[in-house]
N, C-alpha and C positions, 0 to 999 in steps of 0.2 A: 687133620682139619676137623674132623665130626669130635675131636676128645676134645677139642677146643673149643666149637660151637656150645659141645655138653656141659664145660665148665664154664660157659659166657652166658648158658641159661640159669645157671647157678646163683649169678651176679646180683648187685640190688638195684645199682644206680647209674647205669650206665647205656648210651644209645643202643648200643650197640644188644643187649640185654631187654631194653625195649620194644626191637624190632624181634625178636626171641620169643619175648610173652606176647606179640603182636599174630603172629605168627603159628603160636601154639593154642591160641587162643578159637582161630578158625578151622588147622588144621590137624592139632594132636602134634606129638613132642616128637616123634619121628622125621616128623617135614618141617617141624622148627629145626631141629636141627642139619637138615642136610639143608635148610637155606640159610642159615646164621655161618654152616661150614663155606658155603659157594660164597657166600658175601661177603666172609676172610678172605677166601683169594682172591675171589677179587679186587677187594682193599690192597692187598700183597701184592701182585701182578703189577696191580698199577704204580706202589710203589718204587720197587724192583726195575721193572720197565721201562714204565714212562717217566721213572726220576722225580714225581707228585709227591710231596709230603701228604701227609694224610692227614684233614680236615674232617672230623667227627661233624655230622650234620647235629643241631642244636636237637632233636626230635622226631621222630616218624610217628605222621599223622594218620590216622587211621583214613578210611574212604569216605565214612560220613563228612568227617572233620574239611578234609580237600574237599567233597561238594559243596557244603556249604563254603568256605573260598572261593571259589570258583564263582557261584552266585553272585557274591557280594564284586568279584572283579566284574563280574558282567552290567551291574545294575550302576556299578561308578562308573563302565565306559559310556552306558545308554544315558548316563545323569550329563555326564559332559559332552554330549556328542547333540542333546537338546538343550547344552547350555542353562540348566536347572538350578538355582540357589537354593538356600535352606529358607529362607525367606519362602520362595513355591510350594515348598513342602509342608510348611507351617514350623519346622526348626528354629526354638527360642533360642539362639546362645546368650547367655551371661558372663559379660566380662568381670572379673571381681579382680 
């Protein structure tokens, strides 16, 4: 699995290879790779096991990237939860 992880760091364009330089990025290429190898089998496991085709996530988002999501889910529940238009906000839309 680690000769796998090591040639998945190799890669250009791929999630999987994303989550690799995500990873190498914070912790040095030794802990990229033994979590790029755990994350094979895990992938594996579940296909194997639980009979799950395997669905590549479009992206791993870094932790900034998720807070701020996280924000903006919060600020649409508190905008409808006081029933707020764009109109309140000062929000022009134009229809063209």
């Amino acid at each position: 699995m680690r000769n796998a992880a090591n040639a998945i760091g190799n890669l250009k364009n791929t999630h999987l290879a994303d989550f690799f330089r995500k990873v190498l990025y914070r912790k040095g290429r030794t802990a990229a790779v033994s979590a790029t190898a755990r994350k094979l089998a895990v992938i594996i496991w579940n296909m194997i096991v639980k009979k799950q085709p395997y669905n590549p996530p479009t992206q791993y988002l870094f932790l900034d990237q998720k807070r701020k999501m996280g924000l903006i889910k919060k600020m649409k529940k508190q905008i409808g939860k006081f029933e707020i238009t764009s109109e309140d906000l000062g929000i022009v839309t134009t229809n063209f």
